[in-house]
Residue, then its C-alpha position, 0 to 999 in steps of 0.5 A: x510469482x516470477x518475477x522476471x516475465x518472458x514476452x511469449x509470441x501467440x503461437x506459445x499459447x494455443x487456446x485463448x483466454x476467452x471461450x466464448x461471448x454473448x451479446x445480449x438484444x439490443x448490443x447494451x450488455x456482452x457477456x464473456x466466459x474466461x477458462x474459469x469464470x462468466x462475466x457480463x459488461x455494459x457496452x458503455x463501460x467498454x466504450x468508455x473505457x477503451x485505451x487500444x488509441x490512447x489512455x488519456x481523452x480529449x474533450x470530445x471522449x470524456x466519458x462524463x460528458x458523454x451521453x450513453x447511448x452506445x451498443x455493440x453491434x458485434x464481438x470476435x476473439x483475436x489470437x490465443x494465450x496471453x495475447x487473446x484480445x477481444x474486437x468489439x464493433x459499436x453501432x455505427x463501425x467504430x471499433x476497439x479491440x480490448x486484451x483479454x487479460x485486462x477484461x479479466x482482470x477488472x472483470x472482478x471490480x466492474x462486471x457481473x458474474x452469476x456466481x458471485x454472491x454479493x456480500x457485506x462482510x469486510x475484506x480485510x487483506x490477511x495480517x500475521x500473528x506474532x509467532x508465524x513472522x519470520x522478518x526477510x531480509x536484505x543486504x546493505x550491498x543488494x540494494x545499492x548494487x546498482x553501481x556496478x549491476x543494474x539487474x542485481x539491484x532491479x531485482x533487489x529493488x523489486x524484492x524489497x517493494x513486493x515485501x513492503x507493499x503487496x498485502x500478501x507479503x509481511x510488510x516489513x523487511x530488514x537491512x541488514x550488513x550496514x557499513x559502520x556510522x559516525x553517531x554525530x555526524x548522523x545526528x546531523x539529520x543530513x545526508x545519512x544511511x537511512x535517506x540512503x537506502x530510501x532514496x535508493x529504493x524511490x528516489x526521493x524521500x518525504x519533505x518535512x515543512x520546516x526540517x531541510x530537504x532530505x533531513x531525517x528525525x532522531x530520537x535520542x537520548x543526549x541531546x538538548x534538543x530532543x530533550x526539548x522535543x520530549x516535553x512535546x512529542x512521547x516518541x522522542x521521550x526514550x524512558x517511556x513507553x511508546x504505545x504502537x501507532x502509524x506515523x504521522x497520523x496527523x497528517x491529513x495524508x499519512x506517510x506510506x513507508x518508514x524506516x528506522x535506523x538504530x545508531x546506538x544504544x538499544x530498546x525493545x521495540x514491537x510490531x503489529x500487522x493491523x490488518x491481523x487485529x482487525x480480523x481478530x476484532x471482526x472474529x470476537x465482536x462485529x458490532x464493535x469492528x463497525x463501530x471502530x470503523x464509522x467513530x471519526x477522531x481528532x488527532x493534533x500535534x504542536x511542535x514548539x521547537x520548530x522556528x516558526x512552530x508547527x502545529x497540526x491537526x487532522x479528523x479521520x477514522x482509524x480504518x480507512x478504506x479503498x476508495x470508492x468502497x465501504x467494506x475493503x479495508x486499505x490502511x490503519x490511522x492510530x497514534x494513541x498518543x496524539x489522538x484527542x477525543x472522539x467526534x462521534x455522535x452522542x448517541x454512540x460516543x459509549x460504542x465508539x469508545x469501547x471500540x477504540x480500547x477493544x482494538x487497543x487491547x488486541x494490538x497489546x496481546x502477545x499473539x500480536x504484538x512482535x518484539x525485537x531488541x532493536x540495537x546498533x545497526x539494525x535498520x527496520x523498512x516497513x509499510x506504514x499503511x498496516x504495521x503498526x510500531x511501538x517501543x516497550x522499553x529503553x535497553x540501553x543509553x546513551x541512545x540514538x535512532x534516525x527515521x525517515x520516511x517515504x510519501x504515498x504518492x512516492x511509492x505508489x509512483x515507483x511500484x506502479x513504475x516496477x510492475x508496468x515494466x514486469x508487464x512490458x510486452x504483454x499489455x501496451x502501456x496505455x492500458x495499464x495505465x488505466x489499471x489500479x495496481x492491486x490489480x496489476x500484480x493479479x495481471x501478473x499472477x495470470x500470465x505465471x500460470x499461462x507461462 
């Protein structure tokens, strides 16, 4: 995908988007034929969802407070190319006129197409397997470069956000060239490399409710402290072994990206892309991936050493879901080490159990568990949502890794903020506003191939 887009003017694009229209008796239904598809509309999902005036609504516009009553009296196609648009007339002459690019694209979430078959099989977006990850990376000086180049470090920063968080992407990337770092003055949990190159890339980083604003978390080996802390929480205990998981699983809303910054010593960590051991699972046994699915589980941490001490607890399943649907997968919840117990019903507490160990078993398989020694100097980003971390063994101490990490709400934020710039001048912002991000990058793909 390019991934710096020209604006085009119409007269670039010689045939339009949509080659024809229909609307049905009564104006309650339009049916739209892009180049390569056919998609039919409800009328008031059109009213409704118009932003040709604005993306927000007044009292007056909410559409659920709306009655539906609205019909289209007539459709014409405007210009050609990207900038096709679609003039709709309502009964009674009011008018919208909507971009052909963006019907399209929530063509495949709201509208019908006679040759889509429904289906109740899962998306589950394509994971990798163990041999086939090749770990991108980037340069300590391409992300900061925005000091002295603000193209360099925008398309740095695009790189980077397209490799964490597009599902056809690995999901995880590399820092690599990191200036040298004092180890105490790091353990200091203030003002290192990692909150540097996260608040770099978003901005911020997430707010711990009893750590200081911006402090990371160490793992280590040395200290007093995380001795203590390894008495309570098996990631910070460097002698065992630490099974993959997502982090903070006990939050009710987990973390969206993690980094991990290797200081000294050395270890031997793995990764697993979750998505690829669903599809495993769905492969071998169905009913087992259902099963996973539905079985809630309780997942509770204290920590003690924290003044006042915390202590946490959260329900949910280890798939979660995109909003609104049963069968697309969105993110992995599993931390096997602060998981409880099962809350699923008695009559399938034996199927909800041999789930959990079956997806447990798939992670630890070498074809989908990736390892990597993990020494100084090394610093690992990835998307929390779907790659799955884990520690097999402590090389060498003493030992010392900072993490931190970014919020989801964080870095949708800012991606969302990259790809509406890479459509400036394509779509007015007031649409994309009201477009879901998976979406936006399908709006992109679309305006590559008519470049």
């Amino acid at each position: 995908m390019e991934k710096n887009l020209r604006p085009t003017t119409p007269s670039d694009q010689i045939h339009p988007m949509i080659t024809g229209i229909d609307l049905s008796v009564g104006g309650t239904v339009l049916k739209v034929s892009f180049r390569n598809s056919t998609s039919s509309f409800h009328a008031q999902w059109l009213w409704d969802a118009r932003c040709d005036k604005s993306s927000s609504r007044t009292a007056g516009q909410a559409f659920c407070q709306t009655p539906s009553t609205m019909r289209i009296r007539e459709a014409n196609v405007l210009r050609s190319g990207i900038a096709t648009s679609l003039e709709i007339t309502w009964m009674g002459d009011e008018t919208a006129v909507f971009p052909a690019i963006w019907l399209r694209v929530l063509s495949s979430v709201v509208a019908m197409d006679p040759q889509k078959e429904a289906s109740e099989y899962p998306f589950i977006p394509r994971g990798w397997l163990s041999q086939d990850l090749i770990v991108p990376e980037i340069t300590f000086k391409e992300i900061m470069e925005e000091r002295t180049d603000v193209d360099k470090s925008s398309t740095a920063k695009t790189t980077v956000l397209d490799t964490l968080l597009l599902d056809s992407e690995p999901g995880i990337i590399k820092v690599t060239n990191l200036p040298s770092v004092d180890p105490s003055s790091e353990s200091s949990q203030k003002d290192n490399l990692l909150t540097m190159v996260l608040k770099q890339l978003f901005g911020s980083v997430f707010q711990h409710p009893r750590r200081g604003p911006d402090e990371t978390f160490k793992i280590a080996s040395h200290y007093h402290a995380s001795s203590s802390q390894a008495v309570e929480l098996p990631n910070y205990d460097t002698s065992e072994l630490l099974l993959p998981h997502t982090d903070h699983s006990h939050y009710n809303n987990p973390v969206r990206v993690q980094g991990l910054h290797a200081v000294e010593g050395s270890t031997e960590n793995t990764f697993i892309n979750a998505f690829s051991v669903l599809t495993t699972l769905v492969n071998e046994d169905k009913d087992m991936y259902d099963a996973l699915c539905k079985a809630p589980m309780i997942m509770g941490r204290k920590a003690e050493f924290y003044d006042p001490p915390l202590k946490q607890t959260t329900v949910d399943t280890a798939v979660r879901m995109m909003a609104g649907t049963l069968q697309t997968v969105n993110a992995i919840r599993w931390h096997p080490h602060l998981a409880g117990y099962l809350l699923s019903p008695f009559e399938k507490f034996e199927s909800s159990r041999a789930a959990h160990s079956k997806f447990q078993e798939i992670m630890r398989r070498d074809s989908h568990m990736f390892r990597t020694t993990f020494k100084p100097g090394d610093l690992y980003l990835w998307d929390n949502f779907r790659i799955l971390h884990g520690r097999e063994r402590t090389l060498n101490t003493p030992r010392l890794a900072i993490g931190q990490t970014v919020t989801e709400q964080t870095a949708s934020d800012v991606y969302r903020e990259v790809k509406v710039d890479q459509l400036r001048g394509y779509v007015d912002e007031d649409w994309l506003v009201q477009t879901p991000t998976f979406l936006l990058n399908e709006m992109l793909g679309i305006i590559s191939a008519e470049l």
